[in-house]
VEXPA-61550 format. One record per residue: residue number from 1; x, y, z of N, C-alpha, C in turn; residue in one letter. Coordinates in Angstrom, 3 decimals. Layout:
% residues N
(NUM; (X; Y; Z); (X; Y; Z); (X; Y; Z); "A")
...
***
This chain:
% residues 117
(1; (184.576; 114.458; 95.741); (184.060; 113.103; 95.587); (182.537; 113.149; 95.639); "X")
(2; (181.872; 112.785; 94.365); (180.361; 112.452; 94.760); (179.660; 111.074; 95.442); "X")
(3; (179.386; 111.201; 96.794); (178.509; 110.065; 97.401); (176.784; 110.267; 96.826); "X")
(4; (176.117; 108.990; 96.218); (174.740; 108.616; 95.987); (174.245; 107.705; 96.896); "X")
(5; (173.041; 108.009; 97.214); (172.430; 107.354; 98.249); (170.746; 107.247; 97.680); "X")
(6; (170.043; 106.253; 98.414); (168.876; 105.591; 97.290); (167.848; 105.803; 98.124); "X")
(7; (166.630; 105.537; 98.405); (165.834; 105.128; 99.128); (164.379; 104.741; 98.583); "X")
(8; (163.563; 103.671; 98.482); (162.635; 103.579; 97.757); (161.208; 103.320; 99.030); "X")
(9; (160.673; 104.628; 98.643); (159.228; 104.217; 99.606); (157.592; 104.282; 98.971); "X")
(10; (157.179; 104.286; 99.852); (155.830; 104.088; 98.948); (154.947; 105.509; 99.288); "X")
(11; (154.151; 105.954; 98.420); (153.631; 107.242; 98.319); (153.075; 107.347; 99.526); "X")
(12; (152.964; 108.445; 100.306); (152.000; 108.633; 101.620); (150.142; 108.540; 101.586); "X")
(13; (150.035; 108.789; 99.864); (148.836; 108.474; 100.010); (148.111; 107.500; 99.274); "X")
(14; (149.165; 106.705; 98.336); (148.738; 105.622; 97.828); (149.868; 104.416; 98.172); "X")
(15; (149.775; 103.655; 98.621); (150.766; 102.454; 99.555); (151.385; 101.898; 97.761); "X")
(16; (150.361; 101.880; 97.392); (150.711; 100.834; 95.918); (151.512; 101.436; 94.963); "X")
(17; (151.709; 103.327; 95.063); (152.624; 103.621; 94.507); (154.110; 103.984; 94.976); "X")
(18; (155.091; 103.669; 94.540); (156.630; 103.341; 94.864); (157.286; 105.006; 94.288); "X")
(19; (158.002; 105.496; 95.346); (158.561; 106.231; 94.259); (160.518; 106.299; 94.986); "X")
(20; (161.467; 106.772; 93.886); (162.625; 106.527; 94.688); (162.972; 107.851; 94.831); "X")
(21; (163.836; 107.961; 96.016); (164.308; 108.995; 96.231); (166.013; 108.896; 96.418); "X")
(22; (166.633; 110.084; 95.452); (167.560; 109.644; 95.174); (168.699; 111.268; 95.550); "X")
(23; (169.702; 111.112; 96.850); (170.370; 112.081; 97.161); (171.571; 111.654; 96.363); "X")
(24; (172.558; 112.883; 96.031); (173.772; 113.066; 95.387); (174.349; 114.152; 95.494); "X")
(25; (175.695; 113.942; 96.444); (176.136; 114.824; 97.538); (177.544; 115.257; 96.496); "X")
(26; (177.966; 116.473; 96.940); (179.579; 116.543; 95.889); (179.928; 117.989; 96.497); "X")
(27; (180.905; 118.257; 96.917); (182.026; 119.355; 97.229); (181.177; 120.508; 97.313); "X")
(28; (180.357; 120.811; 95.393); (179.533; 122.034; 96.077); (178.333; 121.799; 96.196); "X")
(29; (177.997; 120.625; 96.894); (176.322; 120.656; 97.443); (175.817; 119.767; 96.782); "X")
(30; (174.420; 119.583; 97.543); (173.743; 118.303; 97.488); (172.210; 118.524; 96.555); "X")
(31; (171.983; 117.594; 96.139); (170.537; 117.422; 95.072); (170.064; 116.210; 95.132); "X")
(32; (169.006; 116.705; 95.328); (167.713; 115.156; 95.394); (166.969; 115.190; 94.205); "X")
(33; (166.521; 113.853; 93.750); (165.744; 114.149; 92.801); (164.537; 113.039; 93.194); "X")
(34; (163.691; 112.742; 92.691); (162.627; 112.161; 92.746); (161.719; 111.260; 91.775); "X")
(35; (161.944; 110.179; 91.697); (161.084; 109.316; 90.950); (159.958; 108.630; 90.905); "X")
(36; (158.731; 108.386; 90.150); (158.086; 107.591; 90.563); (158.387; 106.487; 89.715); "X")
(37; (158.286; 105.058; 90.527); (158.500; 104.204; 89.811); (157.202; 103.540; 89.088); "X")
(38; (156.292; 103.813; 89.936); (154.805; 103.315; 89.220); (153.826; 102.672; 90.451); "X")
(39; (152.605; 102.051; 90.217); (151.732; 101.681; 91.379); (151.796; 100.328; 90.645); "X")
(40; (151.359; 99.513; 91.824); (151.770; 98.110; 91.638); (149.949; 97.281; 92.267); "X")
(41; (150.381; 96.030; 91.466); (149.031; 94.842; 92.464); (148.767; 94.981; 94.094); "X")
(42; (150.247; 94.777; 94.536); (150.364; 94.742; 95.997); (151.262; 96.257; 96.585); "X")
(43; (150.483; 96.186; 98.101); (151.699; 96.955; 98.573); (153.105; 96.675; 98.806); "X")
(44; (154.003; 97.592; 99.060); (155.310; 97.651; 99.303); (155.663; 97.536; 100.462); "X")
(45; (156.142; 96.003; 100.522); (156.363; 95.060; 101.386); (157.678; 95.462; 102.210); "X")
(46; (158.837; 95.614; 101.072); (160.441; 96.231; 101.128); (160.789; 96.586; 99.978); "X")
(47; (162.126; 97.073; 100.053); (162.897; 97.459; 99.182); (164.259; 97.426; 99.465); "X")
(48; (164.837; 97.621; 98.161); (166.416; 97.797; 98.330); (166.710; 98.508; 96.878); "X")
(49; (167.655; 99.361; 97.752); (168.228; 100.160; 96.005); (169.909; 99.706; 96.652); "X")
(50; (171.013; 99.556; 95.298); (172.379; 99.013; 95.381); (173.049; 100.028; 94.105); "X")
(51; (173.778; 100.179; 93.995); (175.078; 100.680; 93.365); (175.710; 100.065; 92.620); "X")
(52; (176.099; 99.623; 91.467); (177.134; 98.848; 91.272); (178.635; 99.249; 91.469); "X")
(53; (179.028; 100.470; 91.103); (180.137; 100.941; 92.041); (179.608; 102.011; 92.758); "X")
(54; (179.920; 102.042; 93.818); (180.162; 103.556; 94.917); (180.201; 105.034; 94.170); "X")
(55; (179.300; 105.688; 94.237); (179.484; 106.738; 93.427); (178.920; 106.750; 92.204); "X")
(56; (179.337; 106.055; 91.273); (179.159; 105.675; 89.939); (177.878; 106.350; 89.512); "X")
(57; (177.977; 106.899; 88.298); (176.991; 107.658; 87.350); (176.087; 106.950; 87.054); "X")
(58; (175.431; 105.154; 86.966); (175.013; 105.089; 86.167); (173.692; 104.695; 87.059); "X")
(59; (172.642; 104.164; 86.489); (171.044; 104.382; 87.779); (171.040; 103.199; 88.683); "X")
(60; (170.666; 103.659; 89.870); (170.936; 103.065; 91.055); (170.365; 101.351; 90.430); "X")
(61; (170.428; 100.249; 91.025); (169.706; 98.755; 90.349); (168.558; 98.813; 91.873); "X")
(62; (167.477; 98.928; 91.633); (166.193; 98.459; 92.805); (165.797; 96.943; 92.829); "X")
(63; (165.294; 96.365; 93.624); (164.312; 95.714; 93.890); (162.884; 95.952; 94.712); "X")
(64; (161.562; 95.968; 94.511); (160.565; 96.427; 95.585); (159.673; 94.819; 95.119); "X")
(65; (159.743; 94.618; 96.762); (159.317; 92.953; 97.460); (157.808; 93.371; 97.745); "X")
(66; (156.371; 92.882; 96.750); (154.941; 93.371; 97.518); (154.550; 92.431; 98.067); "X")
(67; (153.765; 92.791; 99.484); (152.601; 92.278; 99.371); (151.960; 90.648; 99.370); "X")
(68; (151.860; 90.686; 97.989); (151.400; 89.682; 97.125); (152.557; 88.571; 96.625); "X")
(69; (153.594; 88.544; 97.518); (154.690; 87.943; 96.659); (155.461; 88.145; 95.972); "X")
(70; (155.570; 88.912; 95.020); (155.897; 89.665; 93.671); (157.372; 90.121; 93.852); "X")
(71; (157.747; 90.527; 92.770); (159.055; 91.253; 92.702); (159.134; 91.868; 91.461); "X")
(72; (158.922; 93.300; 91.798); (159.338; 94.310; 90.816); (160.493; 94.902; 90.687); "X")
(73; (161.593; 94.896; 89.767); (162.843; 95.540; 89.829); (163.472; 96.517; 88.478); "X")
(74; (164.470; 97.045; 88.489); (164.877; 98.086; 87.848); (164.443; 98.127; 86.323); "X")
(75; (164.699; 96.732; 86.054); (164.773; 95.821; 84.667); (164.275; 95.322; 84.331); "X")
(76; (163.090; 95.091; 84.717); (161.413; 94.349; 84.496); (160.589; 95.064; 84.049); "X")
(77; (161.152; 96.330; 83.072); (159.875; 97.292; 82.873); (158.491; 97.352; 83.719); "X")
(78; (159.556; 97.249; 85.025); (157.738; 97.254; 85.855); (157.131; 96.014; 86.213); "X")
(79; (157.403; 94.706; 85.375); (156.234; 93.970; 85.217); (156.697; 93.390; 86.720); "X")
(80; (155.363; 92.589; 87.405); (155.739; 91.822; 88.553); (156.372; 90.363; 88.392); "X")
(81; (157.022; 89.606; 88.958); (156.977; 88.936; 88.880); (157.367; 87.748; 90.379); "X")
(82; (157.406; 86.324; 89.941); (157.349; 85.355; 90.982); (159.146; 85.288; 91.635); "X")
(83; (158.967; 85.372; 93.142); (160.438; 84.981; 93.140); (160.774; 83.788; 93.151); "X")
(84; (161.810; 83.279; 93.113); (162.918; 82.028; 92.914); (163.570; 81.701; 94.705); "X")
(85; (162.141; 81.279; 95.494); (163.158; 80.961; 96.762); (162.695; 82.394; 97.735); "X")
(86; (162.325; 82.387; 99.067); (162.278; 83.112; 99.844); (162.745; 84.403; 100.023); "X")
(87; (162.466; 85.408; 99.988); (163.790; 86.884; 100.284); (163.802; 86.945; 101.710); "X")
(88; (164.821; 87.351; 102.054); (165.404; 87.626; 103.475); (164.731; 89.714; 103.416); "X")
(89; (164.596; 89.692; 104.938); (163.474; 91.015; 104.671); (164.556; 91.494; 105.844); "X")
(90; (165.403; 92.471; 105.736); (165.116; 93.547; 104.717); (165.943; 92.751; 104.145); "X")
(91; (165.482; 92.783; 102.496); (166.164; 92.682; 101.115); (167.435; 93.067; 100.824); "X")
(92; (168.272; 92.085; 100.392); (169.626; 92.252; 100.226); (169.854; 91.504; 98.715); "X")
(93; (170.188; 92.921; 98.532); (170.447; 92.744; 96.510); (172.395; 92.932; 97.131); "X")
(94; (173.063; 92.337; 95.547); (174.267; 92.161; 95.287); (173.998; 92.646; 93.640); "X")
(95; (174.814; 93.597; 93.558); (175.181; 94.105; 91.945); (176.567; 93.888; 91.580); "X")
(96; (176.461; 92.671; 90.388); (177.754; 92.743; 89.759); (177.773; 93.596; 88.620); "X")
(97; (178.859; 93.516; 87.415); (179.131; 94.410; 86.712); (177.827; 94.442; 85.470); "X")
(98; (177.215; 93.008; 85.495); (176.312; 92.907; 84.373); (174.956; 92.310; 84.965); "X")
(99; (175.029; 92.314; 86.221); (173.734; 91.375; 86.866); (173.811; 91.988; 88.179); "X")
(100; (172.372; 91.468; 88.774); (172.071; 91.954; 89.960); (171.583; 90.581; 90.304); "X")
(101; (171.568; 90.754; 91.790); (170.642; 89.274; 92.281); (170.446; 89.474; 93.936); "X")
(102; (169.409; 88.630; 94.101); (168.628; 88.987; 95.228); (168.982; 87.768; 96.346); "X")
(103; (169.367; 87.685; 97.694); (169.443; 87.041; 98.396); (168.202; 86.288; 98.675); "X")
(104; (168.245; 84.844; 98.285); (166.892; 84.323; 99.073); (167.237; 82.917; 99.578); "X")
(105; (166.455; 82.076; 100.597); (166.301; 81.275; 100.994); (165.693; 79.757; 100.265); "X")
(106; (166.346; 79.155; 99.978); (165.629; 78.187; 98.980); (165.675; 76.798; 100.205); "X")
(107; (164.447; 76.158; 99.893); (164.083; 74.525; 100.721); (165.380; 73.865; 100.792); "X")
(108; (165.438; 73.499; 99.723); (167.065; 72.346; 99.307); (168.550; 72.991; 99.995); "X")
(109; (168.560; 73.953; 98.904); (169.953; 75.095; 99.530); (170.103; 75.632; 100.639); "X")
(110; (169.412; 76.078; 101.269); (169.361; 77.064; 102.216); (169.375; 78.151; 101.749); "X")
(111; (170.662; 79.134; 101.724); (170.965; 80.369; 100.645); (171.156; 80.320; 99.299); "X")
(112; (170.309; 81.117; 98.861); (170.772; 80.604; 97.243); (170.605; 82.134; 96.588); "X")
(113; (170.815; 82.875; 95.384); (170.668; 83.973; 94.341); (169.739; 83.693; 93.412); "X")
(114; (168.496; 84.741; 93.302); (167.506; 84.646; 92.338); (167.741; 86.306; 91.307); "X")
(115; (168.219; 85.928; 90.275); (168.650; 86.994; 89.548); (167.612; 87.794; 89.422); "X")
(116; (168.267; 89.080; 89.320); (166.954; 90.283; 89.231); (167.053; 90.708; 87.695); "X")
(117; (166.436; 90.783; 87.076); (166.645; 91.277; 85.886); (166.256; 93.461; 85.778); "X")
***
């Protein structure tokens, strides 16, 4: 059985750059690999990397919360953008089969989903 596991931090010597780190464990042994995702406006506030299934081959879905407000995620080619409603810190993404979405706090609602693209 292969278990994947995510972790997204920010470079030790530049805060503004993100990179993920990504373990993938299986019967005969384990491999990390290493990404950078890019340097951003703000620093890296949080993160969350999610799965859509357990295991599953296909690339982990991120969110990274800066700084400045912002929200950069898997599917935004990078770009920053404004969130939709408060994030709860640490960041709690939900991946369905065709969407991802981010737990946040909205005035009116209370809890509400701001899709991640």
């Amino acid at each position: 059985e292969e278990i994947r596991a995510s972790v997204i931090a920010s470079d030790a010597t530049d805060r503004r750059q993100a990179v993920l780190a990504e373990l993938i464990q299986t019967p005969r042994g384990s491999q990390t690999k290493r990404s950078v995702l890019g340097a951003f406006a703000g620093d890296v506030r949080a993160a969350s990397v999610v799965y859509r299934v357990p295991g599953a081959e296909a690339d982990p879905r991120w969110a990274i919360y800066l700084n400045n407000g912002k929200l950069v995620s898997h599917g935004s080619s990078k770009e920053e953008r404004e969130v939709v409603g408060t994030p709860f810190l640490p960041l709690q993404l939900i991946a369905r089969a065709e969407q991802t979405y981010l737990v946040v706090r909205d005035a009116e609602k209370g809890l509400s989903l701001d899709r991640v693209p």
